[in-house]
N, CA, C and O atoms as a GROMACS GRO file, in nm:
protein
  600
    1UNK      N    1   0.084  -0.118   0.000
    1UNK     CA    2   0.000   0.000   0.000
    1UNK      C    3   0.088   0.124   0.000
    1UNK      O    4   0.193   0.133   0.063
    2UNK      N    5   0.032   0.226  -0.083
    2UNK     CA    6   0.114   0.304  -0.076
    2UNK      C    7   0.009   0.439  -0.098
    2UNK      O    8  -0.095   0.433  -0.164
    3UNK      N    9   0.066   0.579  -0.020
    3UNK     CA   10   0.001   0.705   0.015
    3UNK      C   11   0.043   0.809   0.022
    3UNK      O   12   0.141   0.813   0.095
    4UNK      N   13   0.014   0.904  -0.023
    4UNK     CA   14   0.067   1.007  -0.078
    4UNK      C   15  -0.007   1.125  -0.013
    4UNK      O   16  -0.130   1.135  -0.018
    5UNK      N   17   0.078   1.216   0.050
    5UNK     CA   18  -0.004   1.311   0.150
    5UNK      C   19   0.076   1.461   0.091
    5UNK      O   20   0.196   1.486   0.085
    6UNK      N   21  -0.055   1.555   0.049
    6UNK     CA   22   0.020   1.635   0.007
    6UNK      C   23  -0.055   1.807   0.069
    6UNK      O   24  -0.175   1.836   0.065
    7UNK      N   25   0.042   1.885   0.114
    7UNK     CA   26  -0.009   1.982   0.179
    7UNK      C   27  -0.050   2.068   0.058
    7UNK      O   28   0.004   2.068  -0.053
    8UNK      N   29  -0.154   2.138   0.098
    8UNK     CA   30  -0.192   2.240  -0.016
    8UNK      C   31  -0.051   2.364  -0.033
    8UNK      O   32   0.054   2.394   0.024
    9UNK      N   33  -0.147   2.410  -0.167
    9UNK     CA   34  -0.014   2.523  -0.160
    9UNK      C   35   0.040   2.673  -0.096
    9UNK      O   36   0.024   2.668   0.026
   10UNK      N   37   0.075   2.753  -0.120
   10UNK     CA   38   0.062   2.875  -0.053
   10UNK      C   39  -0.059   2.963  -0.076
   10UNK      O   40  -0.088   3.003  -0.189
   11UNK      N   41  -0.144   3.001   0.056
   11UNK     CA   42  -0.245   3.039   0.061
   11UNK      C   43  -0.209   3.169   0.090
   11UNK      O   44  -0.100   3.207   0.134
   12UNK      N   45  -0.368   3.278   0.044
   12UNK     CA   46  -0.396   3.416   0.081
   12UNK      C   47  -0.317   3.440   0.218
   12UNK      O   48  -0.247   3.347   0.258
   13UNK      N   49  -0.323   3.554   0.292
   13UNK     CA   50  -0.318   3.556   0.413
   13UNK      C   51  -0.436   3.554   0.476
   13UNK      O   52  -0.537   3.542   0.407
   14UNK      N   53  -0.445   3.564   0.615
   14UNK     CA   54  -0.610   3.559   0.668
   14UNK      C   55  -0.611   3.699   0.652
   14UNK      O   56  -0.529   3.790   0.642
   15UNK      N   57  -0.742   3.683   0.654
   15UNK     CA   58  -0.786   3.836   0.654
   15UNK      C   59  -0.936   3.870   0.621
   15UNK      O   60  -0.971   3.844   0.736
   16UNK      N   61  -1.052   3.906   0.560
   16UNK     CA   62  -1.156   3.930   0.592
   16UNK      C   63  -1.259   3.794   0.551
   16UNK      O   64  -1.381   3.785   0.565
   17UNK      N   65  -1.182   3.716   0.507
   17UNK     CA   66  -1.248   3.534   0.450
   17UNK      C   67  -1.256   3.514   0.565
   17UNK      O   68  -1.204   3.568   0.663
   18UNK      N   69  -1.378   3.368   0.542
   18UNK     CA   70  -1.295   3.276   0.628
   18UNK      C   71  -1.219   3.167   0.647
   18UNK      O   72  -1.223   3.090   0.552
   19UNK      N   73  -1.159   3.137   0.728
   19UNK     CA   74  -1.054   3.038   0.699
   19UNK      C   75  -1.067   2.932   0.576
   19UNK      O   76  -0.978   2.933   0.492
   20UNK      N   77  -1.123   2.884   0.569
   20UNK     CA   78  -1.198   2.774   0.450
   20UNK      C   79  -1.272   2.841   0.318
   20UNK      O   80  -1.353   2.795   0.237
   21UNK      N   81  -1.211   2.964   0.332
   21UNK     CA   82  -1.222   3.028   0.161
   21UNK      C   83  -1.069   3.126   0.100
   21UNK      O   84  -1.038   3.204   0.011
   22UNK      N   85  -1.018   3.065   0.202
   22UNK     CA   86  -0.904   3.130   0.171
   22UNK      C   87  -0.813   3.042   0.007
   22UNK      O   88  -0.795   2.922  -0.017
   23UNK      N   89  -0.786   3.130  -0.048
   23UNK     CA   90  -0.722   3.100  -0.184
   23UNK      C   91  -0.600   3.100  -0.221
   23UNK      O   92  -0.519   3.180  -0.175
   24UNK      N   93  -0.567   3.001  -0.317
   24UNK     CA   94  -0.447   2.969  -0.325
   24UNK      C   95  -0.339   3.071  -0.380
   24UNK      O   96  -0.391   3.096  -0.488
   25UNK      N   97  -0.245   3.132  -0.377
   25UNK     CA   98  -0.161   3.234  -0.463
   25UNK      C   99  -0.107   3.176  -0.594
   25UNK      O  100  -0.102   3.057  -0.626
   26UNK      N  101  -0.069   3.285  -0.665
   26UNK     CA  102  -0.013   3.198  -0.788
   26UNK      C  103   0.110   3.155  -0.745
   26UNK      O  104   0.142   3.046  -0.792
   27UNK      N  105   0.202   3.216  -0.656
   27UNK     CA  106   0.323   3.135  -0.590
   27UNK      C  107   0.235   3.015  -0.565
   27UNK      O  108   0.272   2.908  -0.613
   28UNK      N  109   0.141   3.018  -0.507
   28UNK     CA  110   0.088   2.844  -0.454
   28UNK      C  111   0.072   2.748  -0.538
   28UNK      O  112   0.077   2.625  -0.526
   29UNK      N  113   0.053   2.820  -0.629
   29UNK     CA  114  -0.011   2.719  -0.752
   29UNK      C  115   0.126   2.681  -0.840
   29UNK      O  116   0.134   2.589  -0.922
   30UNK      N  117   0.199   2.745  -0.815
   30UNK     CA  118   0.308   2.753  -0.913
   30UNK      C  119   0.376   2.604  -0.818
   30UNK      O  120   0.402   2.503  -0.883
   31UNK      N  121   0.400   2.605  -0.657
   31UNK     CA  122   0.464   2.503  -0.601
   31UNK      C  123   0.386   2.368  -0.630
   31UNK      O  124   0.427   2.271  -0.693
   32UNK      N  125   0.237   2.390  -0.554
   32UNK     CA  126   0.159   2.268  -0.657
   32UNK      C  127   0.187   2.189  -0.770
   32UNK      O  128   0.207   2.068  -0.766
   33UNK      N  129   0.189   2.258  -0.867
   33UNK     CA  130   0.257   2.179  -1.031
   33UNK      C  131   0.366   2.135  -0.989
   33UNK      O  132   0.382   2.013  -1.002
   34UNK      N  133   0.477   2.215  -0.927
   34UNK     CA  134   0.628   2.124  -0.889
   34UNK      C  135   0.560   1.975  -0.855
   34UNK      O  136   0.552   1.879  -0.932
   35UNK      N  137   0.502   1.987  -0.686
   35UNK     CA  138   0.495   1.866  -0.648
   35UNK      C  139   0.411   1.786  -0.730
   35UNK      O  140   0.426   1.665  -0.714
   36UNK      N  141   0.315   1.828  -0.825
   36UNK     CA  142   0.194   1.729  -0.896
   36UNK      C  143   0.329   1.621  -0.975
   36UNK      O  144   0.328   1.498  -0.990
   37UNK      N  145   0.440   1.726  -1.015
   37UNK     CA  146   0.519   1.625  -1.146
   37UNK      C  147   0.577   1.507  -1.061
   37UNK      O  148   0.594   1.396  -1.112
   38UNK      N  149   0.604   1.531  -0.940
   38UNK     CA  150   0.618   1.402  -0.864
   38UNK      C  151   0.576   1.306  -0.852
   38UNK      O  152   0.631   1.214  -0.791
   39UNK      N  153   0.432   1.298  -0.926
   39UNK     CA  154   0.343   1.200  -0.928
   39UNK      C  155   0.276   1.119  -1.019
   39UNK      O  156   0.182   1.039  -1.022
   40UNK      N  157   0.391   1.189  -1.118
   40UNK     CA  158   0.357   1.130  -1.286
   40UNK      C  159   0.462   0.972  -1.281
   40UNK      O  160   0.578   0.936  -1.255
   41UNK      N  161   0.321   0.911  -1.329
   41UNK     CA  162   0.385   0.731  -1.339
   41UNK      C  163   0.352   0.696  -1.184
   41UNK      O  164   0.407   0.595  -1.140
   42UNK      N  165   0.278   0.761  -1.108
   42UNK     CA  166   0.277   0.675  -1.014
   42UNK      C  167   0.144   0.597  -0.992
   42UNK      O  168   0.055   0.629  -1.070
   43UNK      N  169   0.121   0.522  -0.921
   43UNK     CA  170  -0.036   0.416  -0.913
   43UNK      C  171  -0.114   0.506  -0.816
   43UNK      O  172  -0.142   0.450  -0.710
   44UNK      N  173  -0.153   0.632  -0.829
   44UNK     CA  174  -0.255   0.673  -0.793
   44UNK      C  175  -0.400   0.648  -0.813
   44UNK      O  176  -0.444   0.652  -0.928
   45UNK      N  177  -0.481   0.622  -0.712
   45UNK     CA  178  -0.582   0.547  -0.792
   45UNK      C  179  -0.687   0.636  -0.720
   45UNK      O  180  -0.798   0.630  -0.773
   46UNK      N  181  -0.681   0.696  -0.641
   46UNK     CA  182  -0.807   0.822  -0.596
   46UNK      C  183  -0.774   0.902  -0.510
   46UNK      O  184  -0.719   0.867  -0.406
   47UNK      N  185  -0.802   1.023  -0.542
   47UNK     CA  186  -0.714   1.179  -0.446
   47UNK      C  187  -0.898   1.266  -0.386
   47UNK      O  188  -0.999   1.319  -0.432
   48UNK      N  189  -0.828   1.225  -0.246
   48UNK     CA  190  -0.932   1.267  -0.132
   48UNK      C  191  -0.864   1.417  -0.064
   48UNK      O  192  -0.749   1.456  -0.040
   49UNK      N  193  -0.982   1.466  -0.053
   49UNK     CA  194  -0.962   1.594  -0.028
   49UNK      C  195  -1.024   1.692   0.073
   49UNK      O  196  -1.147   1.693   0.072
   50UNK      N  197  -0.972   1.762   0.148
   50UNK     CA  198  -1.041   1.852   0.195
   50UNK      C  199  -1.148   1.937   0.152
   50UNK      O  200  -1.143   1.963   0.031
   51UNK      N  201  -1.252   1.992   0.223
   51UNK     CA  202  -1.329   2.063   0.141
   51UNK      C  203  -1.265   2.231   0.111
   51UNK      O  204  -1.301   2.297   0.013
   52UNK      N  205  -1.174   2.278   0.206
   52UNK     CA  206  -1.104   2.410   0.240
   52UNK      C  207  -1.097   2.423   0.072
   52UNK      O  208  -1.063   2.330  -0.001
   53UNK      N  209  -1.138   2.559   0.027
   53UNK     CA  210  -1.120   2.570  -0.102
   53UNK      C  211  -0.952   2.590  -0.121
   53UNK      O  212  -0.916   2.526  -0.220
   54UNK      N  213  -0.865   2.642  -0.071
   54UNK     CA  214  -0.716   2.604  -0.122
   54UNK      C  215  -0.666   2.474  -0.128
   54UNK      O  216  -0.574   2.457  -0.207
   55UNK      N  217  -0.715   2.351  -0.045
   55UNK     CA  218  -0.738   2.236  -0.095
   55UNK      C  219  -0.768   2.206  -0.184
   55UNK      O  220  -0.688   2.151  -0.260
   56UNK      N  221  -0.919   2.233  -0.223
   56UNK     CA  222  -0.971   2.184  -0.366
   56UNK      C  223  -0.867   2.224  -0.458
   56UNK      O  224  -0.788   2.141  -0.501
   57UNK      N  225  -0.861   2.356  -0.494
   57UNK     CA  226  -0.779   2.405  -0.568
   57UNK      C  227  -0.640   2.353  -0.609
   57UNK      O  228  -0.595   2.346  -0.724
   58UNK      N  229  -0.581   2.318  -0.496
   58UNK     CA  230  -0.499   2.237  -0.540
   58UNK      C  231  -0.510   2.068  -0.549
   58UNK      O  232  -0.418   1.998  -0.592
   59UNK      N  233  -0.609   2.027  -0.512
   59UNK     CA  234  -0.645   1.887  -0.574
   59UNK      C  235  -0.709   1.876  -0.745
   59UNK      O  236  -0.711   1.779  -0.820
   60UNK      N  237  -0.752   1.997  -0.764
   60UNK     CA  238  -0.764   2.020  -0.928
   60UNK      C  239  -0.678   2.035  -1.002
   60UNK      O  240  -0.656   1.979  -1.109
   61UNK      N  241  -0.604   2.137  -0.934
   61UNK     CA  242  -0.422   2.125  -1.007
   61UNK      C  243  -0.327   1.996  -1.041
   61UNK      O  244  -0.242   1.965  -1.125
   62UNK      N  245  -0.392   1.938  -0.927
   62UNK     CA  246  -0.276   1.777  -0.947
   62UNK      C  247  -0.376   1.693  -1.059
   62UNK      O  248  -0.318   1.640  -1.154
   63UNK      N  249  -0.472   1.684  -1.052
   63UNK     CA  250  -0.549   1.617  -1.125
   63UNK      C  251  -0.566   1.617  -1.223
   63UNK      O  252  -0.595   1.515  -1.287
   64UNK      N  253  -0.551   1.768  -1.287
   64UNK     CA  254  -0.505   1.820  -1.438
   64UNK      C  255  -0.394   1.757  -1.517
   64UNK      O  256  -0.381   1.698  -1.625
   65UNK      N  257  -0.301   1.803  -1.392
   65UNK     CA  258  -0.149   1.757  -1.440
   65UNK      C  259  -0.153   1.631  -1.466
   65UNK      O  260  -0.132   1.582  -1.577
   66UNK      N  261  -0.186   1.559  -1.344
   66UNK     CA  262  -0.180   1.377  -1.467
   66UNK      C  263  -0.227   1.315  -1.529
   66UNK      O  264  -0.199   1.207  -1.581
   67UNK      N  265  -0.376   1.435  -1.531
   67UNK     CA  266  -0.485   1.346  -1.641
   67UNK      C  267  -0.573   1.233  -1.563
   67UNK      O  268  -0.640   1.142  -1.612
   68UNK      N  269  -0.548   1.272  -1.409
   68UNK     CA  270  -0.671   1.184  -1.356
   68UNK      C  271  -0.826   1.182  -1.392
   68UNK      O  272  -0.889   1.284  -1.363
   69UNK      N  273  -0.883   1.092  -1.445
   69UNK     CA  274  -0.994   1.022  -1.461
   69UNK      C  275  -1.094   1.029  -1.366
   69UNK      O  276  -1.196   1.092  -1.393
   70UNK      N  277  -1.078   0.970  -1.251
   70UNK     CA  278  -1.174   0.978  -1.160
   70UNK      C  279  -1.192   1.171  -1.092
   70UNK      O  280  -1.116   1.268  -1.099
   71UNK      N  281  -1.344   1.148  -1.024
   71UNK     CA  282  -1.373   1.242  -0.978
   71UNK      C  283  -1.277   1.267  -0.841
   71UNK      O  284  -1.204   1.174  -0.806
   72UNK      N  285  -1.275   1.399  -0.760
   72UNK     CA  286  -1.196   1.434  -0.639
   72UNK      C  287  -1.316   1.388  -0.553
   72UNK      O  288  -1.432   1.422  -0.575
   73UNK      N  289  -1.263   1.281  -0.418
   73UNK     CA  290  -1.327   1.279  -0.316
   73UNK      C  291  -1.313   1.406  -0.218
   73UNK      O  292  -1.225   1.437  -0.138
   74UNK      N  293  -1.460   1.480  -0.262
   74UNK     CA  294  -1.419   1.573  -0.108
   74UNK      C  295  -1.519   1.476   0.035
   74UNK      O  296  -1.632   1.428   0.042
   75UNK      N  297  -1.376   1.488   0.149
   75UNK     CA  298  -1.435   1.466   0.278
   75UNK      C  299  -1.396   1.550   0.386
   75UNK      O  300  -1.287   1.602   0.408
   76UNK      N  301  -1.507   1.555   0.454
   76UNK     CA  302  -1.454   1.627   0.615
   76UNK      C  303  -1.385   1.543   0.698
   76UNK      O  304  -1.408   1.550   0.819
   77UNK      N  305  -1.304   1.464   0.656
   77UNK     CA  306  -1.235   1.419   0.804
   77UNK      C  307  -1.064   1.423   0.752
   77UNK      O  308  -0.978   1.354   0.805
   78UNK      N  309  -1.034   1.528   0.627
   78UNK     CA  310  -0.930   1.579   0.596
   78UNK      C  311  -0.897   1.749   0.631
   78UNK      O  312  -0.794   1.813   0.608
   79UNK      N  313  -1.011   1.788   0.687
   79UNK     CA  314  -0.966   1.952   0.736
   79UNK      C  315  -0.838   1.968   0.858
   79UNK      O  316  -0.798   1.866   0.915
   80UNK      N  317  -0.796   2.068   0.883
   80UNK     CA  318  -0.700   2.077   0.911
   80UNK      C  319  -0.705   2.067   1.077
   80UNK      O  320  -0.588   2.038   1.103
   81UNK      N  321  -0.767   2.074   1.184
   81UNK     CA  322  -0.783   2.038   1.284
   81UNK      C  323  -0.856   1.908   1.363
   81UNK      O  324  -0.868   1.893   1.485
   82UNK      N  325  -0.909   1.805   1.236
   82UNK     CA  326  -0.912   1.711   1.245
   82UNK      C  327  -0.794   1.619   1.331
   82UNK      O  328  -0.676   1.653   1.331
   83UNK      N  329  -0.835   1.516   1.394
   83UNK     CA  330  -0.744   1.403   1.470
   83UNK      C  331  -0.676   1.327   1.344
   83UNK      O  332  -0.743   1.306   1.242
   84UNK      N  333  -0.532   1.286   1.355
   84UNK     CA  334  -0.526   1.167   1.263
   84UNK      C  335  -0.536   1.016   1.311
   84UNK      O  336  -0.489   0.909   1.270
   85UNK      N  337  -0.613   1.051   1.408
   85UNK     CA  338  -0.688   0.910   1.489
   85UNK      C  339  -0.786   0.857   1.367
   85UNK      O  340  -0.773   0.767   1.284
   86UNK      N  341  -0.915   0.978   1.401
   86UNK     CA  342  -1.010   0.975   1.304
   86UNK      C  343  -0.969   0.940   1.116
   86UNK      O  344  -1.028   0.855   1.048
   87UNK      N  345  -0.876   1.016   1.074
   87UNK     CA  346  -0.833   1.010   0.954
   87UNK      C  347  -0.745   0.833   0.972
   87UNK      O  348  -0.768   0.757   0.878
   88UNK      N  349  -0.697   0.806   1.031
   88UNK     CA  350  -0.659   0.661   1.006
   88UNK      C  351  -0.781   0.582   0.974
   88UNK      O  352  -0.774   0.483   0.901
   89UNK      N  353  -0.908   0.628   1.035
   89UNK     CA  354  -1.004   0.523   1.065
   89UNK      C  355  -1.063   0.476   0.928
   89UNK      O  356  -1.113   0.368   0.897
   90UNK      N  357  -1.041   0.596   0.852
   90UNK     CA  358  -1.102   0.667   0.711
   90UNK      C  359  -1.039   0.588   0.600
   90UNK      O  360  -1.075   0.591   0.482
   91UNK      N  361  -0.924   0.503   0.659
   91UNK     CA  362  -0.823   0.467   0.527
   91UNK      C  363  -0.815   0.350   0.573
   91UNK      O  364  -0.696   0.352   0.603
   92UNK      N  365  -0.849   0.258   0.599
   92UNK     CA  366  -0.845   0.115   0.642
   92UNK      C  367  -0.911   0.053   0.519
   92UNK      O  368  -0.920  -0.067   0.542
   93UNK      N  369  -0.964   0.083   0.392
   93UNK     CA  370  -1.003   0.034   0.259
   93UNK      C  371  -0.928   0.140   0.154
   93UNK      O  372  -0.991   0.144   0.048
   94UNK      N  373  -0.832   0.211   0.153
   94UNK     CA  374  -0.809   0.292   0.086
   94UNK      C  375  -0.620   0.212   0.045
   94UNK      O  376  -0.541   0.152   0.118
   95UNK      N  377  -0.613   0.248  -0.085
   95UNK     CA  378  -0.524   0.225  -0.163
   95UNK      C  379  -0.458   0.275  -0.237
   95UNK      O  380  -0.526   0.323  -0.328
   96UNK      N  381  -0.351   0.292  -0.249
   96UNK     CA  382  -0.233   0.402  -0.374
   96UNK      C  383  -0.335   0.541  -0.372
   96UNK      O  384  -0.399   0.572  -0.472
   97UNK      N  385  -0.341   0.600  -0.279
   97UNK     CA  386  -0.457   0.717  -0.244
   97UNK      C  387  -0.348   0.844  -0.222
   97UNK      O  388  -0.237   0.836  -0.168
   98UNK      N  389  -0.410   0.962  -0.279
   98UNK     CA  390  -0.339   1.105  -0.285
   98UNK      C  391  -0.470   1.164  -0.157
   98UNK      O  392  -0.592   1.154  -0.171
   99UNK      N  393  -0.392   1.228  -0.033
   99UNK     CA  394  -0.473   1.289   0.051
   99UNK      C  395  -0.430   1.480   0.006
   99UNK      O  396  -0.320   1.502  -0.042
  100UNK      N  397  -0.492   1.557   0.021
  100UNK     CA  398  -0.484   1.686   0.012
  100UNK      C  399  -0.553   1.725   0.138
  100UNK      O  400  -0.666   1.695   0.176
  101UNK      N  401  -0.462   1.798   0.194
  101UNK     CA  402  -0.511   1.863   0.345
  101UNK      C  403  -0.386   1.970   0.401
  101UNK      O  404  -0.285   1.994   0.336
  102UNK      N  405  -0.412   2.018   0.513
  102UNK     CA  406  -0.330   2.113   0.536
  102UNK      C  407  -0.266   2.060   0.695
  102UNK      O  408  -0.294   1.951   0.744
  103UNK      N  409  -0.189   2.150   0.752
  103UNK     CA  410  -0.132   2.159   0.859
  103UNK      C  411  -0.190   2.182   0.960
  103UNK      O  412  -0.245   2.289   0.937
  104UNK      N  413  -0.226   2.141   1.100
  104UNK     CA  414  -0.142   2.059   1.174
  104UNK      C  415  -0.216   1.956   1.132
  104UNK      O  416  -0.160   1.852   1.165
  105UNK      N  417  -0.284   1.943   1.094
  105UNK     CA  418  -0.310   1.782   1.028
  105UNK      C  419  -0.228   1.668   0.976
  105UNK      O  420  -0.209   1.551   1.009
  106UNK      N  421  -0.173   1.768   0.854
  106UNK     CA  422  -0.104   1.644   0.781
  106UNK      C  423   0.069   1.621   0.844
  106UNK      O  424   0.135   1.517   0.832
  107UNK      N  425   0.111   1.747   0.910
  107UNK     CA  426   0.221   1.666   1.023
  107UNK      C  427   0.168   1.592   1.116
  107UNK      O  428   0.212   1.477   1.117
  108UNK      N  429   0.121   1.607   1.162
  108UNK     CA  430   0.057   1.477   1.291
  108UNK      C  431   0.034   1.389   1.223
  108UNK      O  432   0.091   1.296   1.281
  109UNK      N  433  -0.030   1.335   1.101
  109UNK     CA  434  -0.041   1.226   1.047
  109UNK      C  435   0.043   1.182   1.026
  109UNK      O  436   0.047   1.073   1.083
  110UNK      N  437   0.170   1.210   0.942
  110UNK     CA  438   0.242   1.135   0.930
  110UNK      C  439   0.349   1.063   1.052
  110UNK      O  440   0.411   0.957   1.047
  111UNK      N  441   0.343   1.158   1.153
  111UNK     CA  442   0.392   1.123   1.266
  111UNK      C  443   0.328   0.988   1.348
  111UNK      O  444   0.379   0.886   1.396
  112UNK      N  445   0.204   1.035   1.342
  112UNK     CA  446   0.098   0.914   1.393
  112UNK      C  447   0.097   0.783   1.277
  112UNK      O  448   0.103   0.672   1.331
  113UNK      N  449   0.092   0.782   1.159
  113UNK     CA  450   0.131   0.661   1.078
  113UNK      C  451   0.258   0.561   1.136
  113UNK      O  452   0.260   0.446   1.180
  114UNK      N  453   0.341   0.645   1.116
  114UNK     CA  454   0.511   0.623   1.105
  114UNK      C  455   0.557   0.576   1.274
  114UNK      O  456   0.631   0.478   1.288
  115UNK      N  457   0.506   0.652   1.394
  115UNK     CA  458   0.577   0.648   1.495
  115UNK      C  459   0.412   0.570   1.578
  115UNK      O  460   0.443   0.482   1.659
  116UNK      N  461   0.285   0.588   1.569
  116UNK     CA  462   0.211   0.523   1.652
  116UNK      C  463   0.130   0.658   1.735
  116UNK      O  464   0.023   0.649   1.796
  117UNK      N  465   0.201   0.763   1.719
  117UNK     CA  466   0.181   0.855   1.808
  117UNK      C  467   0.186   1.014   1.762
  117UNK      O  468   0.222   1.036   1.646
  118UNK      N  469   0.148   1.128   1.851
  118UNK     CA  470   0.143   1.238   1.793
  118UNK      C  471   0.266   1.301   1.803
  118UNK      O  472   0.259   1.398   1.728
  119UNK      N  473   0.396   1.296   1.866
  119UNK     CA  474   0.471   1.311   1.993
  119UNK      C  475   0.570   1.400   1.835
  119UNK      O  476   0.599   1.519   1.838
  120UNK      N  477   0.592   1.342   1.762
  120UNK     CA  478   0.675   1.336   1.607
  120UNK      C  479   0.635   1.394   1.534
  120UNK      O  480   0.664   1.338   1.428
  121UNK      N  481   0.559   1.514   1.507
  121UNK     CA  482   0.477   1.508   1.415
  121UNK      C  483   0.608   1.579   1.310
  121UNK      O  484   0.705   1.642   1.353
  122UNK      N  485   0.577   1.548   1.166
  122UNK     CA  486   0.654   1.621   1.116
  122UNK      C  487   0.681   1.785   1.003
  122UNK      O  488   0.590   1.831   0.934
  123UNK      N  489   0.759   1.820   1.007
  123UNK     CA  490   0.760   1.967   0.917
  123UNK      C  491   0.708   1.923   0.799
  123UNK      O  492   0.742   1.827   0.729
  124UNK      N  493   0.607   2.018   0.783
  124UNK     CA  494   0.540   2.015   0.596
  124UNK      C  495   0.538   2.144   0.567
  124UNK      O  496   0.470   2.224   0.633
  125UNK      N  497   0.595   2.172   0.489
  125UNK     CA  498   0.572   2.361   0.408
  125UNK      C  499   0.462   2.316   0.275
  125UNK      O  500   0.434   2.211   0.216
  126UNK      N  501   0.429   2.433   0.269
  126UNK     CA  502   0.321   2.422   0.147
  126UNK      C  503   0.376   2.347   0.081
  126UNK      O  504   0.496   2.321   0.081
  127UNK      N  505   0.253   2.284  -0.014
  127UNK     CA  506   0.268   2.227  -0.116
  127UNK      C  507   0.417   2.091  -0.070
  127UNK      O  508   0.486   2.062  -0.168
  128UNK      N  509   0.439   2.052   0.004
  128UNK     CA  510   0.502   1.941   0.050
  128UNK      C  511   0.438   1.855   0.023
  128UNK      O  512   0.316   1.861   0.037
  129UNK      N  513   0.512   1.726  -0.033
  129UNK     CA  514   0.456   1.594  -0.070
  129UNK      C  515   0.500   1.467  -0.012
  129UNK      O  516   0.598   1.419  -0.069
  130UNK      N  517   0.457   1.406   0.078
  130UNK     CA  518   0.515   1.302   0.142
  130UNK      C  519   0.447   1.147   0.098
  130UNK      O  520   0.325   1.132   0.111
  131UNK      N  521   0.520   1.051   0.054
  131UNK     CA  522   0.514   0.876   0.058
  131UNK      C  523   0.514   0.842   0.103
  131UNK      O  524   0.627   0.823   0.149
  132UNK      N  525   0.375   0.759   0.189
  132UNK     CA  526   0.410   0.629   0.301
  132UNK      C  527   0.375   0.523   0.217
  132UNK      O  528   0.298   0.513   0.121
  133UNK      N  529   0.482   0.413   0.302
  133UNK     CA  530   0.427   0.283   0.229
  133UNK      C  531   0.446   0.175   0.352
  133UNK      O  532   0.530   0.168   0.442
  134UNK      N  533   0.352   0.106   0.325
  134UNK     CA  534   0.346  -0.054   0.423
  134UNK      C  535   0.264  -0.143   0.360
  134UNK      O  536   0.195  -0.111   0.263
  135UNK      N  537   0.269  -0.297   0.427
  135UNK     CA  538   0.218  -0.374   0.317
  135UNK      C  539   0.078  -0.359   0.358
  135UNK      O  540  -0.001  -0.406   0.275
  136UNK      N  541   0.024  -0.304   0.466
  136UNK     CA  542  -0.121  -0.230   0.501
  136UNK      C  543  -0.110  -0.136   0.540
  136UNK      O  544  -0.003  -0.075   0.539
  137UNK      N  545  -0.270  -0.072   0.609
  137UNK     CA  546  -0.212   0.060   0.690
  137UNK      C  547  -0.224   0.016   0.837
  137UNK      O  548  -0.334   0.003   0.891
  138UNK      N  549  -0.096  -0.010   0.905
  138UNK     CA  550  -0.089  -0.016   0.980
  138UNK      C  551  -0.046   0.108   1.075
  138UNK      O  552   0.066   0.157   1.057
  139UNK      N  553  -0.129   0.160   1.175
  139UNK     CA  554  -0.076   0.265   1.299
  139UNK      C  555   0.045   0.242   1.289
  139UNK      O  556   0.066   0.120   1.294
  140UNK      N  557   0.194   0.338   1.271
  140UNK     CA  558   0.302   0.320   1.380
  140UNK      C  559   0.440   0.237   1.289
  140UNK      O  560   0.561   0.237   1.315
  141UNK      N  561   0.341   0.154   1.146
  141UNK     CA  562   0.467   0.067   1.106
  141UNK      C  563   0.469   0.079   0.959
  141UNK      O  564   0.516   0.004   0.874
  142UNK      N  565   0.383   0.242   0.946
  142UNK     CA  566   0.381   0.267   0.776
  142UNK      C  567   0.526   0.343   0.781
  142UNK      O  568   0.562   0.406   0.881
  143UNK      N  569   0.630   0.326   0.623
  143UNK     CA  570   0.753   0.388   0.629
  143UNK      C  571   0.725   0.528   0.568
  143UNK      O  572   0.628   0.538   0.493
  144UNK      N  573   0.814   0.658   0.598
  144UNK     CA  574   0.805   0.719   0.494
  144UNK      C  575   0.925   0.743   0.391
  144UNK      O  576   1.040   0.785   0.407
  145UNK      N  577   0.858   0.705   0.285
  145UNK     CA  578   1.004   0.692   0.171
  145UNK      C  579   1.058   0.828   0.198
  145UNK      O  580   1.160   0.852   0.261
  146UNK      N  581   0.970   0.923   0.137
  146UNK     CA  582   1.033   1.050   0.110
  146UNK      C  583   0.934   1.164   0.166
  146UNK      O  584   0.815   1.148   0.192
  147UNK      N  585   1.000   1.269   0.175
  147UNK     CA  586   0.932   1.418   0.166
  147UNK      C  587   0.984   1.532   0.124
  147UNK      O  588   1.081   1.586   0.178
  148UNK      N  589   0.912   1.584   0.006
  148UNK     CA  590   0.969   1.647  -0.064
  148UNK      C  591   0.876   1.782  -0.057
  148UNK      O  592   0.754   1.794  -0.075
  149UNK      N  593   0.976   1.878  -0.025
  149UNK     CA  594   0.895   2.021  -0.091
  149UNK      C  595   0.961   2.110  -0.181
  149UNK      O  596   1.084   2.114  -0.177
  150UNK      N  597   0.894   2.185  -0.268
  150UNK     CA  598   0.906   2.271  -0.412
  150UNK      C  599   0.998   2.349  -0.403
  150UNK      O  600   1.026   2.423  -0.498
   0.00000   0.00000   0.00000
């Protein structure tokens, strides 16, 4: 099994939105495409998503770029103050899967995959793209190949 967790890209600043309409910059979009080419040739087989529109936004961007087929899963249990308790629970049928979500989320996840726990969580800058792989998803004993940002 293998999973692909990718932070959105550089967003607006806050300011009279609200948090979950905040939009992506063209710097954001520009790091996005970096990381999307990371993902050409790979067995992606469905990219789940936050509903946060700089999410979407950049789950359309990647989707362009490789010519994905299937529709974007949007779910709420990828927003950004979500548990990655809950988000493990979510992927126990899920396969060669692209997640799009933001921070502190998607460091704690990978921390919580990899180590069992929140204690690790790790650095993601925008548009960061990280690989776990195990022969399931197991809490604690998924590896991470790589993490790469733009």
């Amino acid at each position: 099994m293998k999973l692909w967790v990718l932070r959105h890209g550089e967003a607006e600043a806050y300011g009279s939105r609200p948090d979950s309409e905040r939009e992506l910059t063209a710097h954001g979009r520009e790091e996005v495409l970096r990381s999307a080419a990371q993902l050409i040739g790979q067995p992606v087989s469905a990219i789940y998503a936050s509903p946060y529109l700089r999410a979407q936004q950049t789950a359309h961007l990647v989707r362009e770029a490789l010519g994905f087929e299937p529709e974007i899963r949007t779910v709420e249990w990828l927003t950004p103050d979500n548990r990655p308790q809950a988000v493990a629970e979510q992927l126990v049928s899920v396969d060669h899967a692209l997640l799009v979500s933001h921070n502190p989320l998607i460091g704690n996840l990978l921390g919580y995959l990899q180590h069992g726990h929140v204690q690790e969580p790790e650095a993601v800058k925008t548009a960061g793209l990280a690989e776990l792989e195990g022969d399931e998803l197991l809490v604690g004993a998924m590896k991470l190949n790589s993490l790469r940002h733009p």
